[in-house]
N, C-alpha and C positions, 0 to 999 in steps of 0.2 A: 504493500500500500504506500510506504515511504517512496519507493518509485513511482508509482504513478500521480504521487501529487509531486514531485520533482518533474515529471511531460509534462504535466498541465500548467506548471508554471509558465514557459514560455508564451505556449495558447493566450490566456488571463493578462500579459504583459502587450502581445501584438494587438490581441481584441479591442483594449484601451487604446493603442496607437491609433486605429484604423478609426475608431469612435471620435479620435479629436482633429482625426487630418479630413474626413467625411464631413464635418462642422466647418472647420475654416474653410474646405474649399466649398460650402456653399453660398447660398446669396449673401449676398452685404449686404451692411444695411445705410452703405453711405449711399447717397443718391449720385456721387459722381460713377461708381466703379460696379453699381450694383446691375447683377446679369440676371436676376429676375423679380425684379421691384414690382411695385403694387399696381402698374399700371401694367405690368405686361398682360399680350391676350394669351389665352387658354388654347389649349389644342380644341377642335370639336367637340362635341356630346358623348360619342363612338370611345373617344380615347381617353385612358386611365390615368394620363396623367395631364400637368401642365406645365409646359413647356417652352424658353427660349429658344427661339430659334438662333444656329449660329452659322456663317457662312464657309465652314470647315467640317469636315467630319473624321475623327481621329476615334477607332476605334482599339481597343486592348491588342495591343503587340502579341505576335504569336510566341513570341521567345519568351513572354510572359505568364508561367503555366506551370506552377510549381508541381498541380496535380500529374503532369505527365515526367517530372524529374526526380520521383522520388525511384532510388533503383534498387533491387536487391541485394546486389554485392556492393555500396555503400554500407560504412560505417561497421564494417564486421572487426567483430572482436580478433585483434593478429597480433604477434610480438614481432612481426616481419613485415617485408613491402608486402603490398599488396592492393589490387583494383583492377578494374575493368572498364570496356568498351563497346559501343553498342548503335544503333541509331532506333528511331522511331520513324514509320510511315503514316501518317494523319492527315486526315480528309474532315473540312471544317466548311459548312456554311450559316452566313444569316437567315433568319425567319421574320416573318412580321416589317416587311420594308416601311409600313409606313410611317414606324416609327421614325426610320432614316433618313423619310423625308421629311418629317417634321421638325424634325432637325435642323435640316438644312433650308428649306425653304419656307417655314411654319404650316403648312399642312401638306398635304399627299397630294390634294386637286389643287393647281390654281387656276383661278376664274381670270380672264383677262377681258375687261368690260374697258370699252371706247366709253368716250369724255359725255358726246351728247347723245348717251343709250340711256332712253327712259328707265327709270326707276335703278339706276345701279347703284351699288353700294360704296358709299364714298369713303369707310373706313374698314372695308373688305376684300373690296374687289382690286386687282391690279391696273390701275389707267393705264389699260390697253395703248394709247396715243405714244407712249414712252418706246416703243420698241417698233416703229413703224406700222401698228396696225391698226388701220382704220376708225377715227373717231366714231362711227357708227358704228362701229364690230362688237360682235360679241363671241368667245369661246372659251373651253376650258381645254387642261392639259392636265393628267396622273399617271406618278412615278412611284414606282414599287422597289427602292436599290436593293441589289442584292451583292451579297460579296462571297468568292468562294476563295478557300486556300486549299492549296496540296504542300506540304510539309515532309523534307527529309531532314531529319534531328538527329545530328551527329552527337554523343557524349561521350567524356572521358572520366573515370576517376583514379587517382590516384592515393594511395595510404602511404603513410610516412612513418608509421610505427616505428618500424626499424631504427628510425633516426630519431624520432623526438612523438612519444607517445599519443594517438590522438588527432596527429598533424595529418592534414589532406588537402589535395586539390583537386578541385571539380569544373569541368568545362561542357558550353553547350554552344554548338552553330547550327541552328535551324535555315536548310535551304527551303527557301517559299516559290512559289507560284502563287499569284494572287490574279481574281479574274473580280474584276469590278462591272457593274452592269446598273442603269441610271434606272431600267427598266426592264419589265422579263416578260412582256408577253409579246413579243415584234419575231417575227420567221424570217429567216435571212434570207436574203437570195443571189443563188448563184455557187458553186462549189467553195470559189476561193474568194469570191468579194466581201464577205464579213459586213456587208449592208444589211440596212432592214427594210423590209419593201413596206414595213407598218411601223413605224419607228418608236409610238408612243400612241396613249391612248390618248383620244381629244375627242368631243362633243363639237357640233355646233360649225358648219361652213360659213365662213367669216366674211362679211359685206366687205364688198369693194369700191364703197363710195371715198374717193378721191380726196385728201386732206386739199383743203382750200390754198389759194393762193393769198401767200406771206404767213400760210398757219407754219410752216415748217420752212420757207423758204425766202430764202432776200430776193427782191422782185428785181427783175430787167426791166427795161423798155422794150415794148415789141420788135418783135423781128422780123412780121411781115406785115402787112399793110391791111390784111382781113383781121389782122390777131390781136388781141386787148390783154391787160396786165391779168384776166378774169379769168385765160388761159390758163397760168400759168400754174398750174396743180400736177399734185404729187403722187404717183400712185402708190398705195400700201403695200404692207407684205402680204403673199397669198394664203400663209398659214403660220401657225404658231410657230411650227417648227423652224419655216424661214427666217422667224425673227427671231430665236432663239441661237441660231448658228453661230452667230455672231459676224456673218458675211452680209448679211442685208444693209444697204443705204439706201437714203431716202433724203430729199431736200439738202439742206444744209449739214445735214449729219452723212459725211460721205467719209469718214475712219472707222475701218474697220475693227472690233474689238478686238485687243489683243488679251485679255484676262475674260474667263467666267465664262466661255462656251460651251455650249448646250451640247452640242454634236451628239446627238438622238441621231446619226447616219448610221449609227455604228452599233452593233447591238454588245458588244464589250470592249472592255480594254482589259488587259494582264499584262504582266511583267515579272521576272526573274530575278531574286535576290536573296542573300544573306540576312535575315533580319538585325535580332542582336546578339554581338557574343559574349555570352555570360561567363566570367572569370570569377571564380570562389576561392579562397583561400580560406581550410575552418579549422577548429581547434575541437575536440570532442574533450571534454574535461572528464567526464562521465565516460565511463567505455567497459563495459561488461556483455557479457551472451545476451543475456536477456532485457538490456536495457542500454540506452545511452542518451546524451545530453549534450548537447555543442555548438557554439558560435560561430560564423564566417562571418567574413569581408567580402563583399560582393562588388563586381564592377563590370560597368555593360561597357561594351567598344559599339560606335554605332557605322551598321553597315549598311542600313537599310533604305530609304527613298529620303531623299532631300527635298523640303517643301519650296523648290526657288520659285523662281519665273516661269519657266518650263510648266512644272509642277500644276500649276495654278491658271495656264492657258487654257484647262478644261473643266471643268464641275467634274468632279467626282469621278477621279483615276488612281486606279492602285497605291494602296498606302503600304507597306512593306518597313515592320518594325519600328523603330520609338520617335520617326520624324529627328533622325541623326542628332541625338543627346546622347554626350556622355552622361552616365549616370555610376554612382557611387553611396553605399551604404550596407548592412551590414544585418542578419540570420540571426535565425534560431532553429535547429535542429534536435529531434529525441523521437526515439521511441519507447516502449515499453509493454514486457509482454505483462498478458491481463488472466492468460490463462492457460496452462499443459499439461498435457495428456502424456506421459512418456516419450516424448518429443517426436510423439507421433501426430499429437491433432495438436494446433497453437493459435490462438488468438491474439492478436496486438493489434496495438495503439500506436499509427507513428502522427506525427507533426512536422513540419517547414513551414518556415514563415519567415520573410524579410521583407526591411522597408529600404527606398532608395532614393536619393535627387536626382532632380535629371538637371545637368546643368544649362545655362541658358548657352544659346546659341542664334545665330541670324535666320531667319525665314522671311518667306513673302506673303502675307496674310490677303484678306480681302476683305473690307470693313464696311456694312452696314451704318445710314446716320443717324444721329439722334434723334429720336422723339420724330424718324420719318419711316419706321415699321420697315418688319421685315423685307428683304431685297429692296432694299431701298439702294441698294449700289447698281442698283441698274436703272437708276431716275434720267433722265433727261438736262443737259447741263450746255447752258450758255456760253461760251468763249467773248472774253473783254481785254479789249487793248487802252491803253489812255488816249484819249481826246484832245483834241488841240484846238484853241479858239481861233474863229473863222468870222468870214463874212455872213457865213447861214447862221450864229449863234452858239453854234454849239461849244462849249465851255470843258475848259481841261477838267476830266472825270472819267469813270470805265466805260466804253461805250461798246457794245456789240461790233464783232467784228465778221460776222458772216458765218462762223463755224457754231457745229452742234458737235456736243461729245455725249456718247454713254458712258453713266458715271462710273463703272467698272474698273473704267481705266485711271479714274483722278483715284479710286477707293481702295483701290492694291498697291501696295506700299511696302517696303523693307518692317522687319520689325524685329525685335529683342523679342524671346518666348524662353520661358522657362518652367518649370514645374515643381514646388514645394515639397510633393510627397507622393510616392507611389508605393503600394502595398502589395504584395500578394500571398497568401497563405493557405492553407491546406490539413486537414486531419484526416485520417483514412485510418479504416477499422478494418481486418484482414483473417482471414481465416484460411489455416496452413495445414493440410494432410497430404501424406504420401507424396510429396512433392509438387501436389496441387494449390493454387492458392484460389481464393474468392476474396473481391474487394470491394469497400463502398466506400465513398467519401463524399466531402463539402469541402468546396474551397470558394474563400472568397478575396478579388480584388476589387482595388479602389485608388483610385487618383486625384488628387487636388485639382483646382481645375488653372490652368495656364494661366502665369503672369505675362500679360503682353506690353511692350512698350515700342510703341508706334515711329520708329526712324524717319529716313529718308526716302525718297522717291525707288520704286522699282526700274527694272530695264520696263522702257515702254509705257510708263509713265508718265500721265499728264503735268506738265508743270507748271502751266499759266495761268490766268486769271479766270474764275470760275463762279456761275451762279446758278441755281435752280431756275430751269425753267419753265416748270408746270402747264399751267394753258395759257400761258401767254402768247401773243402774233412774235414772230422775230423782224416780220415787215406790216404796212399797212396803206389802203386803198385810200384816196382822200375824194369825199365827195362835193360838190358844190350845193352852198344852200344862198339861197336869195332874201328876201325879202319878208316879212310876213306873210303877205298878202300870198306868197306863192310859197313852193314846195321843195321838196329835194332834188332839183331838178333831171339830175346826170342820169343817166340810162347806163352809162357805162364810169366807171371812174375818172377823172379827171387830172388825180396827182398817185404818185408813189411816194410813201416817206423818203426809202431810203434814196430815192435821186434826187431829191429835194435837200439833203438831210448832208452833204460832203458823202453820200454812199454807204453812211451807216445805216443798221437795220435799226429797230425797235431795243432799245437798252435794257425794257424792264427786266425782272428779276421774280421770283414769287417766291419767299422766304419760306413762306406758310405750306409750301406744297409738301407731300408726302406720297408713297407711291402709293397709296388710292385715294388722294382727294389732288384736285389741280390749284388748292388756295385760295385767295380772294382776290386776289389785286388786279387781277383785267375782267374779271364776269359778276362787275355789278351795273346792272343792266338801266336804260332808262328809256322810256315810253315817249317816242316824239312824235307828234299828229304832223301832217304835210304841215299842217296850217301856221308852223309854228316855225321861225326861223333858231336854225342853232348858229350861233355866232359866239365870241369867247365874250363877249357881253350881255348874250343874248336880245343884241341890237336888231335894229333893221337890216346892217348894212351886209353884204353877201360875204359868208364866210368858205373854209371849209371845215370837214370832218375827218378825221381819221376812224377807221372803224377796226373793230378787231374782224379777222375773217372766220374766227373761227363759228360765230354763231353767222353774223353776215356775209354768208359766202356766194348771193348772188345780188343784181342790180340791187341798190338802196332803193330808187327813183319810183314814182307810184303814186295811184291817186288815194291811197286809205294809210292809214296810221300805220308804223311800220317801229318795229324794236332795234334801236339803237344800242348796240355794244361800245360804248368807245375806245380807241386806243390808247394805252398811255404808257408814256417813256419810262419811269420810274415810279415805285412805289412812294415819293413823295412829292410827285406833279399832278395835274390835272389833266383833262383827256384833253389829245389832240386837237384843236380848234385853234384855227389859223386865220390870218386874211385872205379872201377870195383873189382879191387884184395878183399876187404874187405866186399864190400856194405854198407858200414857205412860211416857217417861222418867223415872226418875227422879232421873238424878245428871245433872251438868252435864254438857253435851257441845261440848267444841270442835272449830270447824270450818276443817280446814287442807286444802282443795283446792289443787293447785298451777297457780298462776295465770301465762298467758301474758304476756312482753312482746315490744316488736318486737326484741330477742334472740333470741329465738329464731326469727326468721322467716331463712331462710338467702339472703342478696343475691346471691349467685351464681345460683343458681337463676333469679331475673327477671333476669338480665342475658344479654344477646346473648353467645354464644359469640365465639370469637376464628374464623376463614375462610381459606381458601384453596382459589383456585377459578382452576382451569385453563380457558382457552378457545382453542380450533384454531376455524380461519375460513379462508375463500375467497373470492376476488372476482373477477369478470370485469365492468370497463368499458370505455367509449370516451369520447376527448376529442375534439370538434371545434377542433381548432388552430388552423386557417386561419381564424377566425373571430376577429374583433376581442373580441368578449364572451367566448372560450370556454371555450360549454359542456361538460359531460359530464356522464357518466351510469353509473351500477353498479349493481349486484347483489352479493349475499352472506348467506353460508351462515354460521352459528356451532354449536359446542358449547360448552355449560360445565360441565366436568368436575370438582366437588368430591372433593376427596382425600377418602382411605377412613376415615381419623380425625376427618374433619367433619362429621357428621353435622346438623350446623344452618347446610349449606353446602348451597346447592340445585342440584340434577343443571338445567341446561334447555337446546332448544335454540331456532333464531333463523335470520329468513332478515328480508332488508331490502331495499329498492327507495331508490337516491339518486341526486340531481340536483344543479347548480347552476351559477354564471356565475359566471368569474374576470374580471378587467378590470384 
């Protein structure tokens, strides 16, 4: 009995570790750093937990799996060298993807709903308009990820008795295959093209009405003599998928993503690699037949996939081992038996359990913004150069200079990442006859969740001047209005801001936007009857209008009352209303868009959640004894059960084939 409350000791000691690194790495409660504050939304009704979404998915290292490293010919009682060698074959996948996607992109479906679609949902839906697809559109898109590994796990032990009582080392290099998959119901086609002729699941054939001219684009002058600025429209993407590639342009947004592509072309990616190599150096202080008890030093070398540039060119591709941290910390090992038979039937108790840091290292993250909801890094973003003052007015400040960017690329950034604490531990109950064994166990890991701190710009990396540009025009139509007495009169438009303007488009900005709502600051609407002149005095005398196109995107001119959108420069000017005689401004106009930094890009968001991940296992082998080498051989079954609050913990299960010679 003194032995086995000498095992349980360690257990009792790591259980308490795992209990207070479980706590720190969850929510804060500072509102600058906290990853799932009181305003965060919930996963759906369907799903048991609620859940941050983060724009990374780092799931448990396969090198990290103490239940498959405990081995027979460790720790055997010797006054000489002695140890052995062996590898394991393991076959591992996820279940329940939509936990994965929830993860990553806060639900499994997303709804992609255009700007002026009746009744969409302004703090649900994704504004469709952001990714080139049709302000009238409406569709959806669901992703099921799934991840598989194949695993050869090489190990070594060594005993050191001989030399210093106790003393061993112990090595692990698991070779991976990992096959990552965004989705799993798409049929390939073709022997060797690795396409999907269905690439995803999607609802709903997406309208093709035409974003208006200067909703998305800086207007020319006409080019031919039949042709008006009215022309001049944009055609959308033809399907989600187009506009998820990250190949689609449209208007002024003609740069192709270089970060955060969908490539649904492809129905997997895999890759080849070492994960991590686990170096133990341990000390058994305790060392008898039927019992022992002992320390190591543990240290990972990382071999496994680097999260750079590359990395991060795509959504969700093969992760392979600890995201290259070194890591360093330090075991507890023992077993002891609980019950025998003439050492013919044996029942024990073994234990592992060690905790580690993983040191910080550089990565390439991809950052979500503040208080603008999940994939908000794929928002819609104004390009601003400084202004110079002129004869048209225009006054040194950030003015539009023609380009559209997806935020992807200003939101992917170098970054410092490091990890606080990583656990993983293990108890297995075993039952030994005739040189049969049966085995059951529980092991549980857990990981703090990533400190990230936000650097410098990535390769391919926006570096300019940058603002949200929700529903605002980036150009505008200008129309003539007369007199009271009479109407609006133009049938066609009359002026273009930006030719008017030294070529600039539309500066505004819309702070307020988020990726399902477009803000306020160009769609507050106002009701102008013909009869009524708009002038910037609302005088007699003939003025014009600027109008936004996105609601008025045909003629103004008309004999019945008609709804005026106005256009306006900056969210602290007034709407465009000009003199008739010239069509141009005439008073100075400063221009105050409110311009992004990487403040506002929110670190939590690209940072790996914090984990805890349950695993029940079983094992039936046999040792040949009577053998000077002996061998043996097992089998075994895993689950790994992520708690219902982790949603960026992955459900998987696991079956493995192991061998090896003790001596």
């Amino acid at each position: 009995m003194k032995h086995l409350v000498k095992s349980f000791l360690p257990l009792a000691l790591l259980s308490t570790a795992f209990a207070v690194s479980a706590c720190c790495g969850g929510s804060s409660t500072s509102s600058s750093s906290s990853c799932c504050s009181s305003g965060s939304s919930c996963c759906s009704s369907s799903s048991s937990c609620c859940c941050t979404p983060h724009t990374i998915f780092i799931p448990r290292s396969v090198g990290s799996n103490t239940a498959r490293e405990m081995l027979p010919y460790e720790h055997m009682y010797s006054d000489c060298f002695n140890g052995g060698f062996g590898a394991s074959l393991a076959y591992d996948q996820t279940f329940n993807g939509c936990r994965i996607a929830r993860c990553l992109f806060g639900n499994s479906t997303l709804n992609f709903v255009g700007s002026q679609v009746a009744g969409r949902d302004s703090t649900k839906d994704i504004l469709a308009d952001y990714f080139g697809i049709s302000q009238a559109a409406s569709g959806s898109i669901s992703f099921k990820p799934k991840i598989q590994n194949f695993v050869v796990d090489f190990n070594l032990y060594l005993g050191f008795d001989g030399c210093a009582k106790g003393l061993y080392f112990r090595a692990f290099a698991p070779l991976t295959w990992s096959q990552w998959k965004l989705q799993t119901d798409c049929g390939c086609c073709g022997s060797n093209s690795g396409c999907c002729s269905t690439s995803v699941t999607t609802t709903s054939t997406l309208d093709q009405t035409y974003f208006p001219a200067g909703y998305m684009n800086t207007l020319a002058a006409p080019i031919a003599q039949d042709e008006t600025a009215l022309t001049h429209t944009i055609k959308p993407a033809a399907s989600i998928q187009e506009a998820l590639g990250g190949d689609f342009t449209f208007g002024d947004m003609q740069h192709k993503w270089s970060y955060g592509r969908f490539n649904s072309d492809c129905c997997s990616r895999s890759k080849w690699a070492v994960a991590d190599v686990d170096l133990m150096l341990g000390w058994d202080f305790w060392n008898c037949e039927d019992y022992h008890m002992g320390i190591y030093l543990k240290g990972v070398c990382p071999t496994g996939t680097k999260i750079d540039s590359c990395y991060q060119h795509d959504v969700f591709k093969p992760l392979i081992g600890n995201s290259k941290h070194w890591e360093l910390g330090g075991g507890l090992s023992a077993h002891a038996e609980l019950w025998n038979c003439n050492d013919d039937q044996k029942l024990t108790l073994y234990f592992e359990g060690d905790l580690t840091h993983m040191f910080q290292n550089t990565q390439v993250r991809s950052f979500d913004f503040k208080s603008a909801g999940a994939m908000s890094r794929y928002m819609l973003l104004k390009e601003y150069q400084a202004g110079t003052t002129g004869a048209t007015g225009v006054t040194t400040g950030n003015v539009y200079n023609g380009h559209l960017f997806n935020a992807i690329d200003y939101a992917t950034r170098c970054a410092k990442v490091s990890v606080g604490i990583k656990g993983d531990a293990t108890l297995k109950l075993q039952y030994s006859s005739c040189g049969w064994n049966f085995g059951l166990g529980y092991n549980l890991y857990g990981s703090s969740k990533e400190k990230v701190c936000i650097g410098g710009a990535a390769a391919n990396t926006l570096t300019g001047t940058y603002a949200f540009k929700g529903c605002s025009a980036v150009d505008a139509l200008g129309y003539v209005t007369t007199t009271a007495a009479t109407s609006l009169l133009a049938t066609n438009p009359s002026a273009i801001y930006s030719q008017h303007n030294n070529t600039f488009g539309l500066s505004t900005s819309v702070s307020t936007a988020t990726i399902s709502n477009c803000g306020s600051c160009t769609l507050t609407s106002s009701t102008a009857d013909n009869s009524v002149a708009l002038s910037s005095a609302n005088a007699t005398t003939a003025a014009f209008i600027y109008v936004c196109p996105l609601v008025n995107s045909g003629n103004v001119g008309g004999s019945s009352a008609v709804t005026i959108i106005p256009a306006y420069e900056s969210s602290t000017t007034t709407p465009l209303i000009t003199g008739a005689s010239a069509g141009v401004l005439t008073t100075p106009r400063v221009y105050a868009p409110v311009t992004l930094t990487t403040a506002n890009l929110d670190k939590c968001s690209g940072a790996a959640a914090s984990q805890i991940v349950n695993k029940i296992f079983g094992t039936i082998g046999y040792e040949w004894k009577a053998c000077d080498w002996k061998p043996f051989m097992d089998i075994g079954a895993e689950v790994d059960l992520a708690t219902s609050k982790k949603c960026c913990s992955a459900n998987q299960w696991g079956v493995w084939l192991r061998g090896g010679l003790g001596f």
